[in-house]
PDB file with one MODEL, atoms N, CA, C and O in Angstrom:
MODEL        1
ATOM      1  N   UNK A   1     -37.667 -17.532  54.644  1.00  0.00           N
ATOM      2  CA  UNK A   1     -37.391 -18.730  55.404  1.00  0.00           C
ATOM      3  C   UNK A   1     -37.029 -19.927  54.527  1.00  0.00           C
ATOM      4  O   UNK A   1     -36.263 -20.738  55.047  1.00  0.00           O
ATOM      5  N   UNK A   2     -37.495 -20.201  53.151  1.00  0.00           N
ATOM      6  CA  UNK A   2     -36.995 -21.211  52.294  1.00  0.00           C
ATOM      7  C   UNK A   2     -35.517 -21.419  51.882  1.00  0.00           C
ATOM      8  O   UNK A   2     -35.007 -22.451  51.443  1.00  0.00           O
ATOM      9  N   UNK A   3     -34.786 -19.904  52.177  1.00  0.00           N
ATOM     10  CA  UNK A   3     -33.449 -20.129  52.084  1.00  0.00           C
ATOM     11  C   UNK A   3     -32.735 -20.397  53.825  1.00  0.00           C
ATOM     12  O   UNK A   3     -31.872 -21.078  54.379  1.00  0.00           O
ATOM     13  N   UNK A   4     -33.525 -19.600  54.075  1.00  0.00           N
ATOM     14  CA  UNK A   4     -32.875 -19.577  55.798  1.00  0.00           C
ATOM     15  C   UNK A   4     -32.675 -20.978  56.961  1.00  0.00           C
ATOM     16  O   UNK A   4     -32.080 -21.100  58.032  1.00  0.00           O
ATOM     17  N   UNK A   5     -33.688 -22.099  55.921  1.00  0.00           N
ATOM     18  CA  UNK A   5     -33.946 -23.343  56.909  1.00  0.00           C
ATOM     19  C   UNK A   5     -32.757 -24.301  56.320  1.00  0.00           C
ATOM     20  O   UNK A   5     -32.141 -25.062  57.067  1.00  0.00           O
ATOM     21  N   UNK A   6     -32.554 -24.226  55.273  1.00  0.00           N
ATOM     22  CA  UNK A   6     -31.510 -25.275  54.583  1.00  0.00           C
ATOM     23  C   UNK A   6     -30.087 -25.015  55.190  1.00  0.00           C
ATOM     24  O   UNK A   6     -29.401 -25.850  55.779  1.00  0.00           O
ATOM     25  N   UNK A   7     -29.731 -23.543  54.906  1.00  0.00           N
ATOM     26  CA  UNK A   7     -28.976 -22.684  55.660  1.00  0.00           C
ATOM     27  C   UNK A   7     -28.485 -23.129  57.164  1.00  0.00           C
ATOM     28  O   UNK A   7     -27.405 -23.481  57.638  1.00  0.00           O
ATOM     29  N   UNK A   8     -29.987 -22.915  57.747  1.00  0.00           N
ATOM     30  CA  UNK A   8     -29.120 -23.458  59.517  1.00  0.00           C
ATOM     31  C   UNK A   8     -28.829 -25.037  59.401  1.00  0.00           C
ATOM     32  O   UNK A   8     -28.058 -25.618  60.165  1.00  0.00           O
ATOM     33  N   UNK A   9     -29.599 -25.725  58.260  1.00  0.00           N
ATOM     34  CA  UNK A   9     -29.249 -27.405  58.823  1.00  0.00           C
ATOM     35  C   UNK A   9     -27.713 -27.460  58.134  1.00  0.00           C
ATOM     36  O   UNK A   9     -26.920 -28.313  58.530  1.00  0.00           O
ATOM     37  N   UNK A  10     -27.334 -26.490  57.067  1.00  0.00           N
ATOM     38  CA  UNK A  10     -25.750 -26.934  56.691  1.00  0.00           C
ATOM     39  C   UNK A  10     -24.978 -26.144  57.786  1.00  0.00           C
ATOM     40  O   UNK A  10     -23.786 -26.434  57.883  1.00  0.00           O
ATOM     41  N   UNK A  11     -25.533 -25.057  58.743  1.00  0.00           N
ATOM     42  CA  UNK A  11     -24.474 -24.622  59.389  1.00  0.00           C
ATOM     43  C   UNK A  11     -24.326 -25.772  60.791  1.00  0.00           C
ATOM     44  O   UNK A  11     -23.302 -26.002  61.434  1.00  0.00           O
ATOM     45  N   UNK A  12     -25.720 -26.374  60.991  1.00  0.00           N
ATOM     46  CA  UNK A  12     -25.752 -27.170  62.067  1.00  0.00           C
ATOM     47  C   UNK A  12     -26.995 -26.524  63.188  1.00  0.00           C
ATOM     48  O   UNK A  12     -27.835 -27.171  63.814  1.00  0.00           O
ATOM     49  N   UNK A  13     -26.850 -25.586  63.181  1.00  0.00           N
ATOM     50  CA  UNK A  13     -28.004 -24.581  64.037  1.00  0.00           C
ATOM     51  C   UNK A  13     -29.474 -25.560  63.914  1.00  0.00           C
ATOM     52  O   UNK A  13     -29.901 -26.304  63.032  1.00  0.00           O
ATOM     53  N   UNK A  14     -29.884 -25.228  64.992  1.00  0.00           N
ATOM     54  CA  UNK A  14     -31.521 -25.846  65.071  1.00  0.00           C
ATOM     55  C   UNK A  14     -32.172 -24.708  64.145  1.00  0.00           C
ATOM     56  O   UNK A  14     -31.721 -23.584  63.925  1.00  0.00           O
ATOM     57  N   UNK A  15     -33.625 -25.432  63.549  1.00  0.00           N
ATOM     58  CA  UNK A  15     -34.520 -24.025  63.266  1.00  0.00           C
ATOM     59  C   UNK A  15     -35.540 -23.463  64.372  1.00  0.00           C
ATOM     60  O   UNK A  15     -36.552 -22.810  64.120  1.00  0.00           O
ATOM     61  N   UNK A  16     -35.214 -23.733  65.281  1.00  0.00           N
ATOM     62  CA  UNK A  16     -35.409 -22.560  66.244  1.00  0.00           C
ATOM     63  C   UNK A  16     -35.131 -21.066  66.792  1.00  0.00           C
ATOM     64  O   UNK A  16     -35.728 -20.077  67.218  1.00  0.00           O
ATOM     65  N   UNK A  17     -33.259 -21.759  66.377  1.00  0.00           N
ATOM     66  CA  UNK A  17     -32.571 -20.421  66.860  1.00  0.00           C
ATOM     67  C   UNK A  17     -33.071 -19.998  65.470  1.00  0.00           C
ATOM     68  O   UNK A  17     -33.670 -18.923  65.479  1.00  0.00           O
ATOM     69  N   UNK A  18     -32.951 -20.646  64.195  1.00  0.00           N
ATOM     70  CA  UNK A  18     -33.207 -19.875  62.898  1.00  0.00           C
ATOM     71  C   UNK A  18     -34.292 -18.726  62.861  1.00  0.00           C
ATOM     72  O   UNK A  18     -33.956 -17.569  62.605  1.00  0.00           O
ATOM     73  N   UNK A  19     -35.446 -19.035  63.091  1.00  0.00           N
ATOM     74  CA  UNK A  19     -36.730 -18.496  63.479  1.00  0.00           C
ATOM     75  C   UNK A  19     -36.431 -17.353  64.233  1.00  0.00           C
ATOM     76  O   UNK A  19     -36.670 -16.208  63.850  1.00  0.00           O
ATOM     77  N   UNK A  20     -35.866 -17.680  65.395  1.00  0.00           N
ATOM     78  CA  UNK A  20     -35.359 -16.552  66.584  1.00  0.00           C
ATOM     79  C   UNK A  20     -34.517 -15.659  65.897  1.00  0.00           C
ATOM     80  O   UNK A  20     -35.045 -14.547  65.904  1.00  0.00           O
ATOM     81  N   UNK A  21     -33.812 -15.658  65.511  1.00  0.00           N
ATOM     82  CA  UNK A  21     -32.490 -15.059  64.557  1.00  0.00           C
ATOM     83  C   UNK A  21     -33.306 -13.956  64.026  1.00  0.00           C
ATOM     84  O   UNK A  21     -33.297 -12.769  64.355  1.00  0.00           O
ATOM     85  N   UNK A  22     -34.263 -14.783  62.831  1.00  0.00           N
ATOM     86  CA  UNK A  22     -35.271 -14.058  61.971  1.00  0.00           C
ATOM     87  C   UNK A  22     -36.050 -12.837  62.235  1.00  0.00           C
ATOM     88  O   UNK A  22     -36.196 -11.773  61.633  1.00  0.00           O
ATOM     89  N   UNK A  23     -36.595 -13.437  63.550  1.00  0.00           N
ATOM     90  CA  UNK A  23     -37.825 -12.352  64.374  1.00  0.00           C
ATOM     91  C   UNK A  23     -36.702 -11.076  65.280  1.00  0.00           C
ATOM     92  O   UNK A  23     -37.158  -9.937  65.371  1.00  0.00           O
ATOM     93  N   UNK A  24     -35.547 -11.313  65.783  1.00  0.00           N
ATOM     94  CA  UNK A  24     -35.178 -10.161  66.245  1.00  0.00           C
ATOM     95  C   UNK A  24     -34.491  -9.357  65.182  1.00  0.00           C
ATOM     96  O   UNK A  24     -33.916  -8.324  65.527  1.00  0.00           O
ATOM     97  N   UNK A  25     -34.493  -9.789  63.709  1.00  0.00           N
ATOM     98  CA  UNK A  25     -33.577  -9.147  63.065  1.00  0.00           C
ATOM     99  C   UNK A  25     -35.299  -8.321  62.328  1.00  0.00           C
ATOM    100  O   UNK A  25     -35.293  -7.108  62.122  1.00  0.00           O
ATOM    101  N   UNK A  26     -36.132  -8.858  62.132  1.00  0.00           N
ATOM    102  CA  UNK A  26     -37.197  -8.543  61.626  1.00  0.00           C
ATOM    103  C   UNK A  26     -37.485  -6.976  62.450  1.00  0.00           C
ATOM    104  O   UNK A  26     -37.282  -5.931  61.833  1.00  0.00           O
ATOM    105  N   UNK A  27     -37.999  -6.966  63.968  1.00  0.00           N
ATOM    106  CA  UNK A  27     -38.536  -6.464  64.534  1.00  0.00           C
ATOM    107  C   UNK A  27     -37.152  -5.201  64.733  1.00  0.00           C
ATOM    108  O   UNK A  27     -37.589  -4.256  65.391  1.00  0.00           O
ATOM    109  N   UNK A  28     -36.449  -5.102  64.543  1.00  0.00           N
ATOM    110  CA  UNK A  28     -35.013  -4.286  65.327  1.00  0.00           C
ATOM    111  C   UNK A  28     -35.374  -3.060  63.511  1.00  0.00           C
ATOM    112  O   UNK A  28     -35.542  -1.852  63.341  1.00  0.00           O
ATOM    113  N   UNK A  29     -35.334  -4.272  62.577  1.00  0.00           N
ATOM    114  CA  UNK A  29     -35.576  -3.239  61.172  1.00  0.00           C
ATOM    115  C   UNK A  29     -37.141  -2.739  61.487  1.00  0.00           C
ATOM    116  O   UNK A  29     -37.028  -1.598  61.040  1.00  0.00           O
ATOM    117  N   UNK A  30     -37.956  -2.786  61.761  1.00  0.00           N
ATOM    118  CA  UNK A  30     -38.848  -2.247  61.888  1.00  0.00           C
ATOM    119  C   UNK A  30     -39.203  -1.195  62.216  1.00  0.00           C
ATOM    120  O   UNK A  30     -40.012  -0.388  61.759  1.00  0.00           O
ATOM    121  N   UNK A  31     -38.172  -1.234  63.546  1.00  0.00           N
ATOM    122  CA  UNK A  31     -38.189   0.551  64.273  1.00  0.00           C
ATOM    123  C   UNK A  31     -37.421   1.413  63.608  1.00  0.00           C
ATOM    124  O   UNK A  31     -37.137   2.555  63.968  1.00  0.00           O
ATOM    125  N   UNK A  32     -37.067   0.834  62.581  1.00  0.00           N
ATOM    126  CA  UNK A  32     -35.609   1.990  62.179  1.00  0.00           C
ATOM    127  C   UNK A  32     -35.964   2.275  60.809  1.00  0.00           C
ATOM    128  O   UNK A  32     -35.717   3.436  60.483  1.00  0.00           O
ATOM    129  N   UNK A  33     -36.537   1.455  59.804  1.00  0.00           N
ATOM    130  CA  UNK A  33     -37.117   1.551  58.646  1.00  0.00           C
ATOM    131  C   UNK A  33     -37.896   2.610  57.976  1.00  0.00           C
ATOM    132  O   UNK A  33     -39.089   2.328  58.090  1.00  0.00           O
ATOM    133  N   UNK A  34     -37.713   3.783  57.282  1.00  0.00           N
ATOM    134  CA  UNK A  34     -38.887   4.944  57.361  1.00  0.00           C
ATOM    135  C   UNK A  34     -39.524   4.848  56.068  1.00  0.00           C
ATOM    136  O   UNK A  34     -40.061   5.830  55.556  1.00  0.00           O
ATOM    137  N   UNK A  35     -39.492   3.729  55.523  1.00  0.00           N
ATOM    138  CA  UNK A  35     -40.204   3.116  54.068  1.00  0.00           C
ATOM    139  C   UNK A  35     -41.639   2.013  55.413  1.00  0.00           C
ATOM    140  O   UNK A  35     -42.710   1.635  54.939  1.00  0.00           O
ATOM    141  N   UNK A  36     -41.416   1.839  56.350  1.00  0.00           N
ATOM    142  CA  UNK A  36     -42.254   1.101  57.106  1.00  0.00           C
ATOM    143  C   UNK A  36     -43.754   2.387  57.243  1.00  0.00           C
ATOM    144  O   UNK A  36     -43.576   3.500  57.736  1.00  0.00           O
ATOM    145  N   UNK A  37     -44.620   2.093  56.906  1.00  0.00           N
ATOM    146  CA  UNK A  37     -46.173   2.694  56.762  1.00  0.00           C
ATOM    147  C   UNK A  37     -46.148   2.965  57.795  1.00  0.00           C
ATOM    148  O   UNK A  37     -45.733   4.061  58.173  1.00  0.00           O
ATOM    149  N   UNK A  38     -46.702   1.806  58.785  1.00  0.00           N
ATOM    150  CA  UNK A  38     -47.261   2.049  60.317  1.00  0.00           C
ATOM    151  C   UNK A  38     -46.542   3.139  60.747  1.00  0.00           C
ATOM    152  O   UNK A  38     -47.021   4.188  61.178  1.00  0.00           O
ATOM    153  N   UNK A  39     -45.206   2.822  60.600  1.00  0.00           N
ATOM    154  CA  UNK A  39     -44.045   3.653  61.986  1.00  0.00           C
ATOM    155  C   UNK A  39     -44.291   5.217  61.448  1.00  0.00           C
ATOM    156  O   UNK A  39     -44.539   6.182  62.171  1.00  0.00           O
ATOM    157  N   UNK A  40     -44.190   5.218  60.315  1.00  0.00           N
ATOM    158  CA  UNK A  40     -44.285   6.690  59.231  1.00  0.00           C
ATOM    159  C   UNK A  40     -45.411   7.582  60.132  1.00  0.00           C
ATOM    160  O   UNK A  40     -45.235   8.596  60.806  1.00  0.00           O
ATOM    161  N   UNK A  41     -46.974   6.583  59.801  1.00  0.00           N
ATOM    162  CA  UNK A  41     -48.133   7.462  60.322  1.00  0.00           C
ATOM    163  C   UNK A  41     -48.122   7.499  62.063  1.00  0.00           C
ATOM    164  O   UNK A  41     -48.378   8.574  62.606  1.00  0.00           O
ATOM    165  N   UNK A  42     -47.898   6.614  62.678  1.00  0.00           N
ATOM    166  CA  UNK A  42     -47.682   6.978  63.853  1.00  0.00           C
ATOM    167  C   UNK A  42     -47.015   8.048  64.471  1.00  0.00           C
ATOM    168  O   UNK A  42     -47.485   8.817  65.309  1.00  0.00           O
ATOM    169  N   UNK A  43     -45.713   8.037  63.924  1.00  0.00           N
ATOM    170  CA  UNK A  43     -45.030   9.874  64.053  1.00  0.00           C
ATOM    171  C   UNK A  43     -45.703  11.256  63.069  1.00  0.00           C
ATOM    172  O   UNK A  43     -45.750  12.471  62.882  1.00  0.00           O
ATOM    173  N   UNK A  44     -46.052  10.174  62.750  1.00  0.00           N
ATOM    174  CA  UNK A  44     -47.251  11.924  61.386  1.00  0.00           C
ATOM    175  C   UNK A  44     -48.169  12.286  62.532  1.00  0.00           C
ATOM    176  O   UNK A  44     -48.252  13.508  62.656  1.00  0.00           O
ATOM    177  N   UNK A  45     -48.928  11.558  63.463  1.00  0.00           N
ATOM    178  CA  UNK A  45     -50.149  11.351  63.986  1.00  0.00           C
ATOM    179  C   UNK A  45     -49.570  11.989  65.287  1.00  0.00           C
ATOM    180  O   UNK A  45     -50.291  12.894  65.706  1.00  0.00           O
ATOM    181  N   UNK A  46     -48.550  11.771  65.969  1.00  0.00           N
ATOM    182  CA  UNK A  46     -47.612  12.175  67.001  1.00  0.00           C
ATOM    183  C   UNK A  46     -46.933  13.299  66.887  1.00  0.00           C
ATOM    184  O   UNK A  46     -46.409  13.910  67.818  1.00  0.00           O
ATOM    185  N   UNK A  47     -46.926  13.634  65.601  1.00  0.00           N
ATOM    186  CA  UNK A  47     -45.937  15.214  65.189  1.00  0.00           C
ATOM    187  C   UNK A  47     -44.320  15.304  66.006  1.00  0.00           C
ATOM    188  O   UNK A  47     -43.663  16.220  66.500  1.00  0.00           O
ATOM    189  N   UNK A  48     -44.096  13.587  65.799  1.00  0.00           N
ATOM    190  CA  UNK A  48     -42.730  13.498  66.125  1.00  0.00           C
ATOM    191  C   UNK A  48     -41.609  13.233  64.656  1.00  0.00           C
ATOM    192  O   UNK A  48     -41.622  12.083  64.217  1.00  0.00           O
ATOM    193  N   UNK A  49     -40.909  14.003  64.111  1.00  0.00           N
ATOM    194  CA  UNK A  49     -40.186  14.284  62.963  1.00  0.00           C
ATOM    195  C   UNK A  49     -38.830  12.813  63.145  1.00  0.00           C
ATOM    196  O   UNK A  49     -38.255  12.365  64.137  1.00  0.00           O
ATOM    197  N   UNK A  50     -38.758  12.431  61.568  1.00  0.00           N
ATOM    198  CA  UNK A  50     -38.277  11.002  61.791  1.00  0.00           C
ATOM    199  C   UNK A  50     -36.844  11.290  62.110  1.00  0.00           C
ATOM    200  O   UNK A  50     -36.080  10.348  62.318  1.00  0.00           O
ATOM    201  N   UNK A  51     -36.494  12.339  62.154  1.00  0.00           N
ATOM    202  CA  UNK A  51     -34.882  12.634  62.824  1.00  0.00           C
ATOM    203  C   UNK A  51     -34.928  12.270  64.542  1.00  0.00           C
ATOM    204  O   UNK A  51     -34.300  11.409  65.158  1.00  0.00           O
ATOM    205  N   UNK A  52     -35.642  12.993  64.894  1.00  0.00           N
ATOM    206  CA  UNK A  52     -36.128  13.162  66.302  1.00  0.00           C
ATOM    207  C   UNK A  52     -36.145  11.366  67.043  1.00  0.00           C
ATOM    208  O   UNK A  52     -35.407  10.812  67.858  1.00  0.00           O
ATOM    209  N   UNK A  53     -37.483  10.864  66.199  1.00  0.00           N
ATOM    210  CA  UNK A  53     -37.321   8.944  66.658  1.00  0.00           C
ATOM    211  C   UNK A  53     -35.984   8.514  66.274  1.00  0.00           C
ATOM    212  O   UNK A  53     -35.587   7.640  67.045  1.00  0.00           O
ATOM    213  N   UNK A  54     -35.235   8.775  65.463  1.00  0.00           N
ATOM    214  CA  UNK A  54     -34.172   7.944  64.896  1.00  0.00           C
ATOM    215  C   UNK A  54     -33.184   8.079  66.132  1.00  0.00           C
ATOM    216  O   UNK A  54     -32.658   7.105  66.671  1.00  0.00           O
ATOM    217  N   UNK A  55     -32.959   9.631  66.586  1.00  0.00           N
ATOM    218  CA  UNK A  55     -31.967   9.738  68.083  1.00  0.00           C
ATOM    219  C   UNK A  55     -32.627   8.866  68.684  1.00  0.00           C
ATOM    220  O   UNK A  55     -32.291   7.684  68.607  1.00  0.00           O
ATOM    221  N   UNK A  56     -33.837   9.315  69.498  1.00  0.00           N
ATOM    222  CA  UNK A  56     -34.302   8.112  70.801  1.00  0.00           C
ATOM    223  C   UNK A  56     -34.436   6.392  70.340  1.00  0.00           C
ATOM    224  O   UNK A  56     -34.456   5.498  71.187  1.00  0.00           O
ATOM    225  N   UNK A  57     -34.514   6.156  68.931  1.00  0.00           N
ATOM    226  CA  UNK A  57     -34.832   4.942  68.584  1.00  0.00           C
ATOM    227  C   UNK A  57     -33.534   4.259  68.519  1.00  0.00           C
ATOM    228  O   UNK A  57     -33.550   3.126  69.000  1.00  0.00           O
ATOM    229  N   UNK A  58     -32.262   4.723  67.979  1.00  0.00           N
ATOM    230  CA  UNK A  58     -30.882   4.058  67.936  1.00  0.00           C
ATOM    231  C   UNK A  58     -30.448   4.033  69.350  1.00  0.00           C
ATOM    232  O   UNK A  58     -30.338   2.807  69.361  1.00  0.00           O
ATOM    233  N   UNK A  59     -30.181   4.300  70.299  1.00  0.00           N
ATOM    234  CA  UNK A  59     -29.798   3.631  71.211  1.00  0.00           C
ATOM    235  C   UNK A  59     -30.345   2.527  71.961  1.00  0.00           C
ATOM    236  O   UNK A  59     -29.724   1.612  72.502  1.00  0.00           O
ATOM    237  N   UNK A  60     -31.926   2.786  71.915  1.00  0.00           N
ATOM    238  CA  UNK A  60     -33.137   1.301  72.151  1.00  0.00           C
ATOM    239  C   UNK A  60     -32.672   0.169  71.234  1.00  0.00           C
ATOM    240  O   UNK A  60     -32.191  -0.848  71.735  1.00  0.00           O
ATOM    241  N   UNK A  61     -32.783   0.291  70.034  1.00  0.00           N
ATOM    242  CA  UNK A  61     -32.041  -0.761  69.566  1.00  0.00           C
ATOM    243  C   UNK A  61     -30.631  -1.496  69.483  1.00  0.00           C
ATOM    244  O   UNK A  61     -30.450  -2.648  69.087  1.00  0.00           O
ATOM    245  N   UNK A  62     -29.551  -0.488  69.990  1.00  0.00           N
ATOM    246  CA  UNK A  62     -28.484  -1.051  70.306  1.00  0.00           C
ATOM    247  C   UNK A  62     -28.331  -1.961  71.283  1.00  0.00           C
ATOM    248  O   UNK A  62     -27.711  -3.021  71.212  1.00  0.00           O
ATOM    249  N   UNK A  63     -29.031  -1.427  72.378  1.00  0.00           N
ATOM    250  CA  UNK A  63     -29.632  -2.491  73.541  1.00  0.00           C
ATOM    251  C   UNK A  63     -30.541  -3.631  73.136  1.00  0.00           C
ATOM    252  O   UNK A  63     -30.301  -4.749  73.593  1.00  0.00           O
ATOM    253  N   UNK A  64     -31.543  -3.451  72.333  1.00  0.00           N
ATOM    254  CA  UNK A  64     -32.105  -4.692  72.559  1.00  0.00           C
ATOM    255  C   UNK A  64     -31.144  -6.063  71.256  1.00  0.00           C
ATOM    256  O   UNK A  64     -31.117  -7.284  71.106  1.00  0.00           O
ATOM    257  N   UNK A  65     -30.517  -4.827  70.612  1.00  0.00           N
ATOM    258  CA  UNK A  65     -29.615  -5.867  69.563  1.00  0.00           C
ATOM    259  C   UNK A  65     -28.797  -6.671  70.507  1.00  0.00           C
ATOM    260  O   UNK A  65     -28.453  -7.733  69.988  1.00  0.00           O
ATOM    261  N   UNK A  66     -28.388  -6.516  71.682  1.00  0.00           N
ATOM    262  CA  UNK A  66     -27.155  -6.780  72.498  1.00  0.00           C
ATOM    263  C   UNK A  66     -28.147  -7.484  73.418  1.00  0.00           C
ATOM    264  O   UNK A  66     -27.698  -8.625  73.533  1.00  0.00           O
ATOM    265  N   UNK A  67     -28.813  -7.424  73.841  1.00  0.00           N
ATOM    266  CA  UNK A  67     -30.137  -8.261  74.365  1.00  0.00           C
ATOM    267  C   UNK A  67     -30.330  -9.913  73.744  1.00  0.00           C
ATOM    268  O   UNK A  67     -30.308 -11.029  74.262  1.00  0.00           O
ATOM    269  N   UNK A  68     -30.558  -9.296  72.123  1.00  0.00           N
ATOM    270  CA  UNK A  68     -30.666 -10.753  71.525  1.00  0.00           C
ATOM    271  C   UNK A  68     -29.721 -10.958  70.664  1.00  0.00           C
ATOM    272  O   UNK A  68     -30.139 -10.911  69.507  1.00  0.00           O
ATOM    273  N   UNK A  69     -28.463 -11.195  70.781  1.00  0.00           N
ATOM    274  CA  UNK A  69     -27.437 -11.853  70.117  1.00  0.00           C
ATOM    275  C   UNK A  69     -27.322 -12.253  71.698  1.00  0.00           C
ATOM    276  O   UNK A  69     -27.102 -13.459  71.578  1.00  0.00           O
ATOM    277  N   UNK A  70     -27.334 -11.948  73.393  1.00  0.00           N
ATOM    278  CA  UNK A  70     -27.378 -12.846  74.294  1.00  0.00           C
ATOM    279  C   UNK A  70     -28.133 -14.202  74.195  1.00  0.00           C
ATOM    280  O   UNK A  70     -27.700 -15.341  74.364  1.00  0.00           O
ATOM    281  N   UNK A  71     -29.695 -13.659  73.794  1.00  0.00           N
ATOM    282  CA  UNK A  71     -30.119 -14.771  74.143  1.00  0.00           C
ATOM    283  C   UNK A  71     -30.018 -15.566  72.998  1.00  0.00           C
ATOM    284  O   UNK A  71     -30.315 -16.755  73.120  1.00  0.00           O
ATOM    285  N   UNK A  72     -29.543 -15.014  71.571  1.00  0.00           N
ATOM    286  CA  UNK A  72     -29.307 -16.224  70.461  1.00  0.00           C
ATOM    287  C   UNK A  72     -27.996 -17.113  70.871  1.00  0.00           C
ATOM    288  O   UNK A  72     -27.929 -18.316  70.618  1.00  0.00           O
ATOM    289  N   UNK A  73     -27.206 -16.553  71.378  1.00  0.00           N
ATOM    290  CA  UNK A  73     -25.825 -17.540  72.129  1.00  0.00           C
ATOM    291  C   UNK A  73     -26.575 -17.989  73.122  1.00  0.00           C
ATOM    292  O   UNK A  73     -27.193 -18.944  72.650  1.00  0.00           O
ATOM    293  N   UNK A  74     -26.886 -17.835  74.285  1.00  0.00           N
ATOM    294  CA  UNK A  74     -27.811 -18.709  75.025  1.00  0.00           C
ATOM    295  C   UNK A  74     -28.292 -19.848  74.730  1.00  0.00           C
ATOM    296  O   UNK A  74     -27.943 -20.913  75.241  1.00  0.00           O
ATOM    297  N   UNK A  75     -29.689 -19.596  73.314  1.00  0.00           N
ATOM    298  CA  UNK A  75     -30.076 -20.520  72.986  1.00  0.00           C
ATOM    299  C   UNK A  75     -29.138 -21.739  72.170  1.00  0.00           C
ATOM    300  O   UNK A  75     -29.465 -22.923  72.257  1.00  0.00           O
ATOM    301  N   UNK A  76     -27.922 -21.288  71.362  1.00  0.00           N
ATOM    302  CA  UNK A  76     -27.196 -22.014  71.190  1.00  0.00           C
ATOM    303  C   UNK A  76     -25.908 -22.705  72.256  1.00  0.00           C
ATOM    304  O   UNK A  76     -25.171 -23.672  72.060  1.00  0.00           O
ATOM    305  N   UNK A  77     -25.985 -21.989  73.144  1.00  0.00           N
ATOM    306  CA  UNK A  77     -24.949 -22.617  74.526  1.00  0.00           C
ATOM    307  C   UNK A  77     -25.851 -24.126  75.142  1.00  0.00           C
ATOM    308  O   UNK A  77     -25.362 -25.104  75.708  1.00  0.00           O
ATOM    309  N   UNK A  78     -27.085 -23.899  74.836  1.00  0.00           N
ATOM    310  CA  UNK A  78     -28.381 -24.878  74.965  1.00  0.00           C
ATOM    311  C   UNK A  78     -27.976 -25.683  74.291  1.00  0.00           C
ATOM    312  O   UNK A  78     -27.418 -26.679  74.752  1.00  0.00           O
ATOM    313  N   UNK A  79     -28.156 -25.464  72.921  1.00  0.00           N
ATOM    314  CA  UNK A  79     -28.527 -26.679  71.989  1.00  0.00           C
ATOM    315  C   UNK A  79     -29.824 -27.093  72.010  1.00  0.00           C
ATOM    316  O   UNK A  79     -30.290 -28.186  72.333  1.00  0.00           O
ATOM    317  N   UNK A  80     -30.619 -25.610  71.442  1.00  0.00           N
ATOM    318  CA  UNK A  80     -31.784 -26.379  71.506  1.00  0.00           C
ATOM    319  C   UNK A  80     -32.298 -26.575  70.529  1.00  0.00           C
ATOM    320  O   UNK A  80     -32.512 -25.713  69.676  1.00  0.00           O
ATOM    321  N   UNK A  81     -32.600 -27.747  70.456  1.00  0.00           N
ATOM    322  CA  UNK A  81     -33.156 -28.234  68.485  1.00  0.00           C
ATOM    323  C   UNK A  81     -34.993 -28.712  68.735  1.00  0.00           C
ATOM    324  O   UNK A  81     -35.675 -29.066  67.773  1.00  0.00           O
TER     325      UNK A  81
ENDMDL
END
């Protein structure tokens, strides 16, 4: 975030949407990441093989990627600072 806040005030962006930006790009790598611990033991624990989540998991995220680049234009059709 120390580079990311200077960033939106030269692009003009509030740090809101910045923040917002941050957290859906955060959470979208999360599900897809197989260096991520949690997600690793949860399918170890589930005896679901990381090929297997990666099919059902890439199309969930295509949607929710398309989800929030809506509501990041939204929030910028706003202007909300």
């Amino acid at each position: 975030m120390p580079i990311l806040v200077p960033l939106s005030d030269l692009l003009g962006l509030s740090r809101q949407i910045t923040v917002l930006v941050y957290q859906y790009g955060a959470g979208l790598c999360e599900m897809l990441t197989p260096t991520n611990g949690a997600l690793m033991a949860i399918l170890a624990a589930a005896g679901v093989r990381f090929e297997h989540w990666l099919r059902f998991a890439i199309p969930v995220c295509v949607v929710l990627f398309v989800l929030g680049a809506a509501a990041i234009g939204i929030g910028i059709a706003m202007g909300l600072r």
